[in-house]
N, CA, C and O atoms as a GROMACS GRO file, in nm:
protein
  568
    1UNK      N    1  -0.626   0.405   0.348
    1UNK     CA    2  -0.685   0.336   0.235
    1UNK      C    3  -0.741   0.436   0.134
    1UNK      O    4  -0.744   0.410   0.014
    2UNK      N    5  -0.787   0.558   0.189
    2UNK     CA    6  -0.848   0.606   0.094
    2UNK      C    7  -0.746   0.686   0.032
    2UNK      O    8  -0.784   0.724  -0.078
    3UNK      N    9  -0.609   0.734   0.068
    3UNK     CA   10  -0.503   0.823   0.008
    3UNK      C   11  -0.472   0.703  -0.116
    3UNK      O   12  -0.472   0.739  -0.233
    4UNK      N   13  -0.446   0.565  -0.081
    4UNK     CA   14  -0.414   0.445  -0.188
    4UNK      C   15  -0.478   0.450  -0.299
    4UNK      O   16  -0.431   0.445  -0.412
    5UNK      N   17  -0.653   0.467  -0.247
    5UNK     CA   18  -0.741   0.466  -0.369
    5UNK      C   19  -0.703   0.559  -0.422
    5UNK      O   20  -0.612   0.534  -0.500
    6UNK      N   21  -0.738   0.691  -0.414
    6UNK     CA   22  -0.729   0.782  -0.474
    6UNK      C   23  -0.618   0.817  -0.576
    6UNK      O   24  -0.627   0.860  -0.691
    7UNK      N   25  -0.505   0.786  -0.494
    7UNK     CA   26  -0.337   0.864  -0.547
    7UNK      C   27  -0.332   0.738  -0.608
    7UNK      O   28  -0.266   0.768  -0.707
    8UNK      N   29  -0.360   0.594  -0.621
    8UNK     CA   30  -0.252   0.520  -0.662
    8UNK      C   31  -0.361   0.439  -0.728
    8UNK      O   32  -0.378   0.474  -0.845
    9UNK      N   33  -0.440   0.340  -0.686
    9UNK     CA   34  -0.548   0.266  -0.734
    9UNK      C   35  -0.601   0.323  -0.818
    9UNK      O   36  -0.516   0.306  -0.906
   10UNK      N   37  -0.696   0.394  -0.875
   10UNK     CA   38  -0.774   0.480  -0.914
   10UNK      C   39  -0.684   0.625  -1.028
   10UNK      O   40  -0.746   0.704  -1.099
   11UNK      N   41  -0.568   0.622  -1.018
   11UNK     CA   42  -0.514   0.733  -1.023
   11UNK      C   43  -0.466   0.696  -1.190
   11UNK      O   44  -0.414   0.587  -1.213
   12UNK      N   45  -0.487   0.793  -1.298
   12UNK     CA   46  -0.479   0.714  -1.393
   12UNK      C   47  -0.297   0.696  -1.408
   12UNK      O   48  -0.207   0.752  -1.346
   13UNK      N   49  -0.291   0.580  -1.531
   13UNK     CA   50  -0.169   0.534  -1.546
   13UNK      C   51  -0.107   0.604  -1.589
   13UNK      O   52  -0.143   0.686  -1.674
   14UNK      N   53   0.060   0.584  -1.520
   14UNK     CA   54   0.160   0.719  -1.647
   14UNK      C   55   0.230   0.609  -1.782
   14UNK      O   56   0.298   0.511  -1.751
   15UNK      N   57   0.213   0.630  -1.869
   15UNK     CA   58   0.341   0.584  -1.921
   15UNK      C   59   0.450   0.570  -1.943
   15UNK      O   60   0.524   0.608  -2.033
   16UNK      N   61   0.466   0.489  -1.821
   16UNK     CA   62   0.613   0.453  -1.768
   16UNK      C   63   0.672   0.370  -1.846
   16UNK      O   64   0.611   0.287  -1.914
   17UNK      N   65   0.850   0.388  -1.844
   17UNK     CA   66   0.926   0.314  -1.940
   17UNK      C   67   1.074   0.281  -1.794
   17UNK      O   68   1.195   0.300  -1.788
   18UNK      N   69   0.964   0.222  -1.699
   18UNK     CA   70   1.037   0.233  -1.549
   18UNK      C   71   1.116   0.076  -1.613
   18UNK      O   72   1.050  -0.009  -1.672
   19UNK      N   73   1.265   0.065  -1.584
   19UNK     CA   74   1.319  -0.028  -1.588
   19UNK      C   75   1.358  -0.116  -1.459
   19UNK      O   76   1.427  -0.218  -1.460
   20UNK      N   77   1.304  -0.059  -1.357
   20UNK     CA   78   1.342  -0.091  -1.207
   20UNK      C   79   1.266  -0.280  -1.212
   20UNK      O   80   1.316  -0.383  -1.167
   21UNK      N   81   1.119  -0.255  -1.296
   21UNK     CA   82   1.075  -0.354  -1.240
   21UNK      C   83   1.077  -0.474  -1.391
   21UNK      O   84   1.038  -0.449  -1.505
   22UNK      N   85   1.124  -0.574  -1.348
   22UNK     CA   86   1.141  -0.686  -1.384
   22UNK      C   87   0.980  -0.756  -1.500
   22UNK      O   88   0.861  -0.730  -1.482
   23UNK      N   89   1.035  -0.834  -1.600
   23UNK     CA   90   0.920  -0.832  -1.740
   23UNK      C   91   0.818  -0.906  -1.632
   23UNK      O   92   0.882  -0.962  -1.543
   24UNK      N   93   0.705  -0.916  -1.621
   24UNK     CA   94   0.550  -0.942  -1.571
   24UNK      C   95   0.485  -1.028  -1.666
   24UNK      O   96   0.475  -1.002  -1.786
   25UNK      N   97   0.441  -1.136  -1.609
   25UNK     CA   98   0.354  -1.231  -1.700
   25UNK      C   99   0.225  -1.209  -1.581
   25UNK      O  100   0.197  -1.261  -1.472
   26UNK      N  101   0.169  -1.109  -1.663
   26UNK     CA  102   0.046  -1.037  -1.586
   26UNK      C  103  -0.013  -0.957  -1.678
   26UNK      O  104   0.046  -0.910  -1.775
   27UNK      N  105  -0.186  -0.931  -1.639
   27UNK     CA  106  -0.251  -0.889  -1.768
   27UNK      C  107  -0.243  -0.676  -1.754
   27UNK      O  108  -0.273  -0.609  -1.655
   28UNK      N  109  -0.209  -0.640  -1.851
   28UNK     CA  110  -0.124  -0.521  -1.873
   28UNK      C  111  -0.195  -0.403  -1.742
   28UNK      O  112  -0.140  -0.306  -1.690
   29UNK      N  113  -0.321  -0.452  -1.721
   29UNK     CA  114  -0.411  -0.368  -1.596
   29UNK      C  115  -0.318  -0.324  -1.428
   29UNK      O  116  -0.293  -0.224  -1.361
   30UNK      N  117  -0.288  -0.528  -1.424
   30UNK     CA  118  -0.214  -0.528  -1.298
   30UNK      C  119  -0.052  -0.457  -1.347
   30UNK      O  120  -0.004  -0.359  -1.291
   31UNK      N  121  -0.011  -0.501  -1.415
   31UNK     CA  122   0.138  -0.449  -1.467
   31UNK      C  123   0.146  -0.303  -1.413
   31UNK      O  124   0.226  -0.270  -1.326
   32UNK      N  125   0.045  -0.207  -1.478
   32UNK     CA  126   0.034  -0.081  -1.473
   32UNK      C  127   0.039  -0.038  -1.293
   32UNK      O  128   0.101   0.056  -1.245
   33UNK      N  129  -0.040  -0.130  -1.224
   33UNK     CA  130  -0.064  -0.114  -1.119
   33UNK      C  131   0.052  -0.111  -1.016
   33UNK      O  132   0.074  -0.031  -0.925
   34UNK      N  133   0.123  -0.229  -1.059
   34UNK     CA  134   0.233  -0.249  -1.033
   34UNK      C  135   0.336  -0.134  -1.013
   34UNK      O  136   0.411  -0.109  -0.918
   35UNK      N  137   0.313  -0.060  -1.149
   35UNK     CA  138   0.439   0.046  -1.184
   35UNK      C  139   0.400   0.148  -1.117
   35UNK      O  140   0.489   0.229  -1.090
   36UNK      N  141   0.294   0.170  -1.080
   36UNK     CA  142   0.162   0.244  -0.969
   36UNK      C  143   0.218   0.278  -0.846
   36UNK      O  144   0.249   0.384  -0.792
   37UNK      N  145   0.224   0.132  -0.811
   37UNK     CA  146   0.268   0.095  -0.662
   37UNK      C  147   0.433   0.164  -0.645
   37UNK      O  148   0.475   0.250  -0.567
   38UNK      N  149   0.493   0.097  -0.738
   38UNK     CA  150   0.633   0.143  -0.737
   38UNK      C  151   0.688   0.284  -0.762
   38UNK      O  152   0.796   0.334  -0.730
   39UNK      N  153   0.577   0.336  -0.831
   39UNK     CA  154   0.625   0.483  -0.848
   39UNK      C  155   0.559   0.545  -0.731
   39UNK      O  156   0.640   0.624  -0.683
   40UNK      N  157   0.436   0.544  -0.656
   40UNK     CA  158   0.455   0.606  -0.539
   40UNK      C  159   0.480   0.569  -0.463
   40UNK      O  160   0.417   0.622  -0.371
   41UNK      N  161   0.543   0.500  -0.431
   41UNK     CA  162   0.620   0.430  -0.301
   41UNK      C  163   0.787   0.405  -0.310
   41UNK      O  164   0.867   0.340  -0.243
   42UNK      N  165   0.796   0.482  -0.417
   42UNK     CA  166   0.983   0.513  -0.438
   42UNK      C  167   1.044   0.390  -0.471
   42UNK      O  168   1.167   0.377  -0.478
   43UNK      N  169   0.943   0.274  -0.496
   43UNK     CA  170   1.009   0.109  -0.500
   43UNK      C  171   1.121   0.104  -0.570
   43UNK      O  172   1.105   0.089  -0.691
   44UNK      N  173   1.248   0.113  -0.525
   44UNK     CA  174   1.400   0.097  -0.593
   44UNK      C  175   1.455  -0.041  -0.642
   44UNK      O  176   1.528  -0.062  -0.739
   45UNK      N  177   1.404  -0.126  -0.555
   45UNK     CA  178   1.501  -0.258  -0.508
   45UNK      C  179   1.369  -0.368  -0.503
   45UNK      O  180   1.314  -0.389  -0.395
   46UNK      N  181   1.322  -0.440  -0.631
   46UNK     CA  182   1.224  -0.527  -0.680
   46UNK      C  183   1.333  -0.664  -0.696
   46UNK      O  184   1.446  -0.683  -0.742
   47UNK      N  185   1.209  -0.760  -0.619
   47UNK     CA  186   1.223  -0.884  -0.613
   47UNK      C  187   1.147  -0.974  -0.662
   47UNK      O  188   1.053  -1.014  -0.594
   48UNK      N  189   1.167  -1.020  -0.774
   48UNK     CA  190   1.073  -1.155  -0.812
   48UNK      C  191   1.089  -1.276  -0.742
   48UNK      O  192   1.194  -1.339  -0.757
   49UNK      N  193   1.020  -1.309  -0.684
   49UNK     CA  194   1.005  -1.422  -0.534
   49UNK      C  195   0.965  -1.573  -0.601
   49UNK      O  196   0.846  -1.594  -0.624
   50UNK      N  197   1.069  -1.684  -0.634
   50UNK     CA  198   1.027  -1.784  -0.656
   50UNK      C  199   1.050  -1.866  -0.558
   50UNK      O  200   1.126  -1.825  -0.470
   51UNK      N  201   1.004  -1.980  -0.547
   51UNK     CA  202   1.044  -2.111  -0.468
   51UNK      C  203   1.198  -2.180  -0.479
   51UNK      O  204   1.240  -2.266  -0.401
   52UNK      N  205   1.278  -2.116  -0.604
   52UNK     CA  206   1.404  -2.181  -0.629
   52UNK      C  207   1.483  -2.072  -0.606
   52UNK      O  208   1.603  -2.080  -0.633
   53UNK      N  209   1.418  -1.931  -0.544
   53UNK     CA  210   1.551  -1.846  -0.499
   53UNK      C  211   1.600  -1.865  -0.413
   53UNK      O  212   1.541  -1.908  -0.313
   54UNK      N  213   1.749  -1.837  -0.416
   54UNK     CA  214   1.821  -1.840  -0.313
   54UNK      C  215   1.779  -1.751  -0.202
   54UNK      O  216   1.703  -1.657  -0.224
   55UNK      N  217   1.830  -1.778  -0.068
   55UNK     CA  218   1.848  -1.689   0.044
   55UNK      C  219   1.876  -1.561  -0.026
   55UNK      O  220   1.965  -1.542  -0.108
   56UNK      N  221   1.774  -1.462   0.025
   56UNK     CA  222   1.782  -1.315   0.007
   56UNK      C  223   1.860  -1.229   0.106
   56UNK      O  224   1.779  -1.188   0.189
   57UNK      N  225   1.975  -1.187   0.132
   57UNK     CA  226   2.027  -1.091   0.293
   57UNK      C  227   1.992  -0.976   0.228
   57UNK      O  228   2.007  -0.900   0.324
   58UNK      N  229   1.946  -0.883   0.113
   58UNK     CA  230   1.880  -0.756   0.109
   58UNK      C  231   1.784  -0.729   0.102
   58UNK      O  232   1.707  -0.800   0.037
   59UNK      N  233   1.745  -0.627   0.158
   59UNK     CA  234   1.641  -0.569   0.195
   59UNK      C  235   1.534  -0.506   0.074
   59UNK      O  236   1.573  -0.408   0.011
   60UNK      N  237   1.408  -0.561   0.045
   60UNK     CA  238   1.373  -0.511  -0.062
   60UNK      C  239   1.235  -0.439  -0.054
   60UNK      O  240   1.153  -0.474   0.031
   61UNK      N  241   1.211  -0.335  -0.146
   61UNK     CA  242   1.091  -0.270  -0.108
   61UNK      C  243   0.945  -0.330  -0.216
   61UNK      O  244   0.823  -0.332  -0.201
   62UNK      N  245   0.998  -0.354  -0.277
   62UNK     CA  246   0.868  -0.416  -0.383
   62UNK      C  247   0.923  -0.579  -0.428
   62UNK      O  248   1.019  -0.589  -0.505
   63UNK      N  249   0.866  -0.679  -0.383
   63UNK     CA  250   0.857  -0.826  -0.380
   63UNK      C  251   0.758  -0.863  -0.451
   63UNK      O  252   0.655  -0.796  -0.441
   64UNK      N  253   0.760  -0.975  -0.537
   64UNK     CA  254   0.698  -1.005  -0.655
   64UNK      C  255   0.655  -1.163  -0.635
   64UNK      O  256   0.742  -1.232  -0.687
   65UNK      N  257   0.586  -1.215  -0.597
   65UNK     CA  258   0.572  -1.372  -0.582
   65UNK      C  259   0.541  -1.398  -0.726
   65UNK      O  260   0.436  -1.362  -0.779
   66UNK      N  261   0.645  -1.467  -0.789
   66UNK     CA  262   0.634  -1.562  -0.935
   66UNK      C  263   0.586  -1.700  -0.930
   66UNK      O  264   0.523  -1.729  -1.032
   67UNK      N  265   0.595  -1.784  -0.854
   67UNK     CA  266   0.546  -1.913  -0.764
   67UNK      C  267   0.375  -1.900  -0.798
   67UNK      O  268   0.304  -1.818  -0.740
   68UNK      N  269   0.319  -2.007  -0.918
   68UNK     CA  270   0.223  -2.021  -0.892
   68UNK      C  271   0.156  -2.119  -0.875
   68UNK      O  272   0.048  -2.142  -0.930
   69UNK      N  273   0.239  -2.218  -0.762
   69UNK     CA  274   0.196  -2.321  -0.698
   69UNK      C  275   0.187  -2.185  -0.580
   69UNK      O  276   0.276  -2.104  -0.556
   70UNK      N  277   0.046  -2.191  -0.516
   70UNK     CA  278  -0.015  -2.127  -0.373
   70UNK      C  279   0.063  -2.185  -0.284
   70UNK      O  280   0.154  -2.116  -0.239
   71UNK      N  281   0.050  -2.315  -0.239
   71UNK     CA  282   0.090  -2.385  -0.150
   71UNK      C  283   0.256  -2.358  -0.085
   71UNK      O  284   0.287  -2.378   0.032
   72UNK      N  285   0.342  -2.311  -0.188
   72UNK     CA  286   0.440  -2.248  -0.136
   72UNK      C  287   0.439  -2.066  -0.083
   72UNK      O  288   0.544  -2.021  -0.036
   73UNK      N  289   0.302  -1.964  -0.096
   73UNK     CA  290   0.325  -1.858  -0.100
   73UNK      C  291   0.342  -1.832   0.082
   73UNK      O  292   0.398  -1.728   0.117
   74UNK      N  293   0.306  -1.902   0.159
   74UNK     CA  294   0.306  -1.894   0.292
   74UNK      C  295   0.514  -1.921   0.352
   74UNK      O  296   0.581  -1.850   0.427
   75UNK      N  297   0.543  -2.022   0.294
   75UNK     CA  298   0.680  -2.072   0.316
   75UNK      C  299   0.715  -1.977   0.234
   75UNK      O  300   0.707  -1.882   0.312
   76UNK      N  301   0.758  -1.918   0.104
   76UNK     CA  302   0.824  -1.780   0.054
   76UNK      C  303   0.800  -1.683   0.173
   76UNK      O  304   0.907  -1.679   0.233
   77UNK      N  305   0.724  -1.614   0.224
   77UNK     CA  306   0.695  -1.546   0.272
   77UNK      C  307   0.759  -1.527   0.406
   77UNK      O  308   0.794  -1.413   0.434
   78UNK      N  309   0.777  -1.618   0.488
   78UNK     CA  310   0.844  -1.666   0.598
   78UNK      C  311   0.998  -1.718   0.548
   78UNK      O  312   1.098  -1.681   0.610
   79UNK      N  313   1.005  -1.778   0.468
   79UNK     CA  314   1.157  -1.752   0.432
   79UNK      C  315   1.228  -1.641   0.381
   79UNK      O  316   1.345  -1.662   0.350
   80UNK      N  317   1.192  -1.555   0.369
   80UNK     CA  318   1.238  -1.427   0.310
   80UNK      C  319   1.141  -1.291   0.374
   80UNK      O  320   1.127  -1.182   0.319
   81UNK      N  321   1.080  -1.336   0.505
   81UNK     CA  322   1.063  -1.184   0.594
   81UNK      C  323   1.169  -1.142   0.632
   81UNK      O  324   1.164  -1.023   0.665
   82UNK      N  325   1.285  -1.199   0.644
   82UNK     CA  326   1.382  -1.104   0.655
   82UNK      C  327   1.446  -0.992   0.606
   82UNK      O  328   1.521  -0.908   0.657
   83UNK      N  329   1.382  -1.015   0.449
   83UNK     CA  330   1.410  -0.873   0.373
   83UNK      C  331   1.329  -0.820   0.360
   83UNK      O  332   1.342  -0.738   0.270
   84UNK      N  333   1.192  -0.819   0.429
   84UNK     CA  334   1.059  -0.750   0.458
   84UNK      C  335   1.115  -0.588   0.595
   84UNK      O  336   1.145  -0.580   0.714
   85UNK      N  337   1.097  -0.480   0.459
   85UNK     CA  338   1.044  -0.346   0.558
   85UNK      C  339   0.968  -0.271   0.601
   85UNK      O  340   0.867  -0.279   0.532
   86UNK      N  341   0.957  -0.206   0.671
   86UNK     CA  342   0.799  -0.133   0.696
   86UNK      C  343   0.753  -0.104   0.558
   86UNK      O  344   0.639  -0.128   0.517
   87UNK      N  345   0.853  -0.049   0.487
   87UNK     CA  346   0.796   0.047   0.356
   87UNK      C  347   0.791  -0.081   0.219
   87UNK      O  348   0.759  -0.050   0.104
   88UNK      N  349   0.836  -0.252   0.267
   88UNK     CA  350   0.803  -0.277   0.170
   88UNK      C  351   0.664  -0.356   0.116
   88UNK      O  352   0.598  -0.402   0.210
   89UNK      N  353   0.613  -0.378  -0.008
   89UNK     CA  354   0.539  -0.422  -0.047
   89UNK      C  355   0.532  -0.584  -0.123
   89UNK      O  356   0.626  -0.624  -0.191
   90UNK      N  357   0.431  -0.652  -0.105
   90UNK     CA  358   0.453  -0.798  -0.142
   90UNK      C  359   0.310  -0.818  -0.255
   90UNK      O  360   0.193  -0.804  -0.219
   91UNK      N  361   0.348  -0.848  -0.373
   91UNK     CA  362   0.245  -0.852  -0.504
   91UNK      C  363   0.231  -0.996  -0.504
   91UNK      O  364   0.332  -1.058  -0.536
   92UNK      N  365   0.116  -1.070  -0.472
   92UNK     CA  366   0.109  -1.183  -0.502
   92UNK      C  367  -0.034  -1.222  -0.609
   92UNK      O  368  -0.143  -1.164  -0.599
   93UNK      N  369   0.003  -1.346  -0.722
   93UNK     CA  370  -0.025  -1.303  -0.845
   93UNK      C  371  -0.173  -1.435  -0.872
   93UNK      O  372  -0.145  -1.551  -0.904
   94UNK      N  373  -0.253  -1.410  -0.860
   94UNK     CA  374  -0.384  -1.519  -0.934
   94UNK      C  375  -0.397  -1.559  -0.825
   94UNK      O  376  -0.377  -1.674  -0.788
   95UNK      N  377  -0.443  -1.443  -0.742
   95UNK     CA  378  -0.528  -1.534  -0.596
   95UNK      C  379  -0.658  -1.570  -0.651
   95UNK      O  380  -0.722  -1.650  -0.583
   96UNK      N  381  -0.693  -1.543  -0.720
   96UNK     CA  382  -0.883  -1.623  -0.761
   96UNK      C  383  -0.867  -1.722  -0.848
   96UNK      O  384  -0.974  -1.763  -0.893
   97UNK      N  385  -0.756  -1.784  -0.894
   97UNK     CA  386  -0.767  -1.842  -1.032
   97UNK      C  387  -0.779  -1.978  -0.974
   97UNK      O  388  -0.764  -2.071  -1.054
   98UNK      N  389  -0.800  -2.002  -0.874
   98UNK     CA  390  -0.861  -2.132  -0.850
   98UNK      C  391  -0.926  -2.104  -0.715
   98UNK      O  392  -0.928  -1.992  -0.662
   99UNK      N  393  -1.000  -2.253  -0.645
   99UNK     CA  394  -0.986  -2.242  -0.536
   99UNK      C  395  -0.915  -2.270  -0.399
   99UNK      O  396  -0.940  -2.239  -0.282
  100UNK      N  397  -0.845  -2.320  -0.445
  100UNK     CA  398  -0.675  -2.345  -0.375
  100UNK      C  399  -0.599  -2.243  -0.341
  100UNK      O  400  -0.534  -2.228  -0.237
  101UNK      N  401  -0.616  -2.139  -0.477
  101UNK     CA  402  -0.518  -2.023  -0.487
  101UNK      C  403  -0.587  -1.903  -0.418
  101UNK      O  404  -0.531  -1.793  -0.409
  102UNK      N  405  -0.731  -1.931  -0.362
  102UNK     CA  406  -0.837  -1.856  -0.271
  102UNK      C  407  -0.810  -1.908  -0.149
  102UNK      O  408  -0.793  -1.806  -0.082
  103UNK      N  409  -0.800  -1.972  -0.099
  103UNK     CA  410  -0.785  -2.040   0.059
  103UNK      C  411  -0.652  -2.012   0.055
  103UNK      O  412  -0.610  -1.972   0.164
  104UNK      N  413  -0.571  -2.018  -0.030
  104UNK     CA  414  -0.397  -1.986   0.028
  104UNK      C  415  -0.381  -1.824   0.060
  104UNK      O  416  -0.315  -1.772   0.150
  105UNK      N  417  -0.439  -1.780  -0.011
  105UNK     CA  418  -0.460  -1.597  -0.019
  105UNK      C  419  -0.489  -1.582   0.128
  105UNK      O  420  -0.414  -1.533   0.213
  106UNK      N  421  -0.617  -1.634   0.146
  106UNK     CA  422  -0.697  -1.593   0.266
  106UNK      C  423  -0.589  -1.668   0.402
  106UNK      O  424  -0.571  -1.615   0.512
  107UNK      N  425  -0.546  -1.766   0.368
  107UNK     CA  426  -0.408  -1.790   0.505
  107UNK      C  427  -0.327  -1.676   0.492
  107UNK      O  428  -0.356  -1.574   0.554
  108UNK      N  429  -0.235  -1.682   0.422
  108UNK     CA  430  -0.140  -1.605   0.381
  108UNK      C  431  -0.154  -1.431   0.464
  108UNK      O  432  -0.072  -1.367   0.529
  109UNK      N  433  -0.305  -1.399   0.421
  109UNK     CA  434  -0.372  -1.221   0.447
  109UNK      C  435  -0.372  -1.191   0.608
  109UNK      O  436  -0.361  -1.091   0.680
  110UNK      N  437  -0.389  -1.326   0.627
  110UNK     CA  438  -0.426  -1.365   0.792
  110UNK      C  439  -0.285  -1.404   0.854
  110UNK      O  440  -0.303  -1.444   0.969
  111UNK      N  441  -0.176  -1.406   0.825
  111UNK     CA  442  -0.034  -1.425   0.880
  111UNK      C  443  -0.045  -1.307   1.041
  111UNK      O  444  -0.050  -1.185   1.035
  112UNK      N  445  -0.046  -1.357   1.118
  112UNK     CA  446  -0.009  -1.231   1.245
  112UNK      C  447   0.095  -1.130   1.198
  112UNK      O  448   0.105  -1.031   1.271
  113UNK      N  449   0.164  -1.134   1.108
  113UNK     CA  450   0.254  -1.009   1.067
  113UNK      C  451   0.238  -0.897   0.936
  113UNK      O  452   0.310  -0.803   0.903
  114UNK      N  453   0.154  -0.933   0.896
  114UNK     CA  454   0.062  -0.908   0.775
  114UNK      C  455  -0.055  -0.769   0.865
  114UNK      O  456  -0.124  -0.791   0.965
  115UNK      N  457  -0.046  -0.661   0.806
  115UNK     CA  458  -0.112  -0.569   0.862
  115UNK      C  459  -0.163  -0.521   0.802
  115UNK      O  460  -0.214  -0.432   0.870
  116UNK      N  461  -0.197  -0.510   0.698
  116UNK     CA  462  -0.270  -0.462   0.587
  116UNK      C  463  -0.281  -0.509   0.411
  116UNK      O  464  -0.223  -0.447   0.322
  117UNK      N  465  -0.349  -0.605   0.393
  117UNK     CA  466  -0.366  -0.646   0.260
  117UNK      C  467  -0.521  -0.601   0.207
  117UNK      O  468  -0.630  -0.578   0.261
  118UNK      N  469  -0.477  -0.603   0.094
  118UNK     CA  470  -0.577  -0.549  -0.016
  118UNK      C  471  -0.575  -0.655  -0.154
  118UNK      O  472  -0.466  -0.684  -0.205
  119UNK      N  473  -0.694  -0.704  -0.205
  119UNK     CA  474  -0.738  -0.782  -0.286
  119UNK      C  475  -0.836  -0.704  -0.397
  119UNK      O  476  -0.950  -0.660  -0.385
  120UNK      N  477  -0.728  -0.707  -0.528
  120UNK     CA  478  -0.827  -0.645  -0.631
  120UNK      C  479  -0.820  -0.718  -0.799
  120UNK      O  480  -0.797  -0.693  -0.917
  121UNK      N  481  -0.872  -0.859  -0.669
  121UNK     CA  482  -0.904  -1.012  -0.749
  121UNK      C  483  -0.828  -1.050  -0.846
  121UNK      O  484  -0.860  -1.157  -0.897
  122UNK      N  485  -0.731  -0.994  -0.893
  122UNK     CA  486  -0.625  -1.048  -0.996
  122UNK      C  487  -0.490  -1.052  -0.994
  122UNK      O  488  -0.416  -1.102  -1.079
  123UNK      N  489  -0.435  -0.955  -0.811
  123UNK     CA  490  -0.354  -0.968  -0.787
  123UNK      C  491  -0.393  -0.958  -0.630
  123UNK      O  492  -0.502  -0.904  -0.611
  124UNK      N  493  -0.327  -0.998  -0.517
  124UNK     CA  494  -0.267  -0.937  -0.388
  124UNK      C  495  -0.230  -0.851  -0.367
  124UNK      O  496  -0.186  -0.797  -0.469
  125UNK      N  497  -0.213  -0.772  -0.249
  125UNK     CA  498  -0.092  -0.656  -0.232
  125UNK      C  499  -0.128  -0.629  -0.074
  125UNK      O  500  -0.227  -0.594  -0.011
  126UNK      N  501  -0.004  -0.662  -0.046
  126UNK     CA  502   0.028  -0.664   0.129
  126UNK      C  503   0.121  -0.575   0.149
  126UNK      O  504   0.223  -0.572   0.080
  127UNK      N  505   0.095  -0.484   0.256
  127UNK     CA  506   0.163  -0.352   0.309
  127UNK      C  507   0.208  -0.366   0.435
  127UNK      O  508   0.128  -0.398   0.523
  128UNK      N  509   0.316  -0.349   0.461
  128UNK     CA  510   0.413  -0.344   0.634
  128UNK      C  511   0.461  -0.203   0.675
  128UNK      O  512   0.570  -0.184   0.730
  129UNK      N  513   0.355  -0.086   0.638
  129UNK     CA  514   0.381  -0.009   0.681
  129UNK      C  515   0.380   0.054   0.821
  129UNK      O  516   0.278   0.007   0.870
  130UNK      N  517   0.441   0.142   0.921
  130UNK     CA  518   0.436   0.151   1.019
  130UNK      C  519   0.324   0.204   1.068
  130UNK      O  520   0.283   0.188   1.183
  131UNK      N  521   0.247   0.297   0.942
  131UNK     CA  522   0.083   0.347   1.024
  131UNK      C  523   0.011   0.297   1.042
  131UNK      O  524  -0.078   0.342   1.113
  132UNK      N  525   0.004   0.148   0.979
  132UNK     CA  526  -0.140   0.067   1.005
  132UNK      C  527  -0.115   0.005   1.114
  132UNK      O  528  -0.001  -0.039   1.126
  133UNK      N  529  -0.206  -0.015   1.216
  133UNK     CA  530  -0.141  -0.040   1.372
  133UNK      C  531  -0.224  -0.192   1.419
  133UNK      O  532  -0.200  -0.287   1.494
  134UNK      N  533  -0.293  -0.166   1.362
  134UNK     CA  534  -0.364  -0.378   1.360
  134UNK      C  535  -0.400  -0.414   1.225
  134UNK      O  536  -0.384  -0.320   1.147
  135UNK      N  537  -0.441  -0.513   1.176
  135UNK     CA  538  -0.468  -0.598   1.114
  135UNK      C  539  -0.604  -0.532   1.036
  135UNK      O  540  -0.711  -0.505   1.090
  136UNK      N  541  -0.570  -0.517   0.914
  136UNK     CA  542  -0.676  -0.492   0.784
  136UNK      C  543  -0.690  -0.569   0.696
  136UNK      O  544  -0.577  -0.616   0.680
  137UNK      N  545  -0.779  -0.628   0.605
  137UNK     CA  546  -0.797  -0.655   0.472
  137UNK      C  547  -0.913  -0.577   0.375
  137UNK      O  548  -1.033  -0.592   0.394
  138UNK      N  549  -0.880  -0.528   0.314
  138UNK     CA  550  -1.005  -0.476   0.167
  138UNK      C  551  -0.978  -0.544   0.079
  138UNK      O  552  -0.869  -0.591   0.049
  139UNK      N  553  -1.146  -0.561  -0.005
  139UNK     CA  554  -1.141  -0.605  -0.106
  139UNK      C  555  -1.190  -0.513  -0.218
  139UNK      O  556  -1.312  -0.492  -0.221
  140UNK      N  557  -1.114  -0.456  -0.312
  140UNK     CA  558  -1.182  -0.318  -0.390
  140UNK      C  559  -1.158  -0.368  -0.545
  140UNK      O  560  -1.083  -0.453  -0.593
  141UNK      N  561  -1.241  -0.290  -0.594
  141UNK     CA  562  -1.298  -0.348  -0.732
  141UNK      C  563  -1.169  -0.226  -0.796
  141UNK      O  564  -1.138  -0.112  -0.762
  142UNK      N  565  -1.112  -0.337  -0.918
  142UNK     CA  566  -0.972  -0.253  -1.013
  142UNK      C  567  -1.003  -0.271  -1.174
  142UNK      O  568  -0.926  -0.225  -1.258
   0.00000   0.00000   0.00000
């Protein structure tokens, strides 16, 4: 957590003109964060995750939940762990913007396969990496 803060959270923004990741209806803070995430974590292969996508068979490293009905982010998630890798990451978008979209977060963080999420109140971000060896959540100020 603290290599995240430091190198990636905290780390100021580059101005990136990264085309990997898909246009964001997100406020330009998280966007940046986004491109954050993806640039240190080599994110190649970005998925914007709706409720009307089709079956995914590839494997992706940076996943994007666009779905902002909550109530489906648990069923996305389970329908498409199959293209979930250790190294990938899952951005899910206005967990505070209600309180619906707070109780779905907090199921969702709590999934038994979910090993490390982090909440920095304007977006999600869940990690399946192989070093975290049980179950984490932080909540850090962005």
């Amino acid at each position: 957590m603290y290599s995240f803060s430091e190198e990636v959270l905290y780390a100021p923004a580059t101005k990136s003109t990264d085309t990997r990741l898909p246009k964001l209806d997100l406020p330009v803070k998280y966007v940046d964060l986004i491109l954050k995430i993806s640039e240190h974590y080599h994110c190649n292969n970005s998925l914007l995750l709706a409720s009307a996508t089709s079956d995914q068979h590839q494997q992706f490293d940076l996943t994007i939940f666009t779905e902002s009905n909550p109530g489906t982010w648990l069923q996305l998630f389970n329908k498409h762990f199959k293209s979930i890798t250790t190294e990938s990451v899952i951005i899910v978008p206005a967990i505070h913007s209600t309180k619906r979209h707070t109780a779905k977060w907090r199921r969702l963080y709590t999934h038994p396969k979910i090993l490390l999420s982090i909440d920095v109140y304007g977006i999600g971000l869940i990690f399946f990496r192989k070093e975290f060896k049980e179950q984490q959540h932080f909540i850090l100020k962005y």
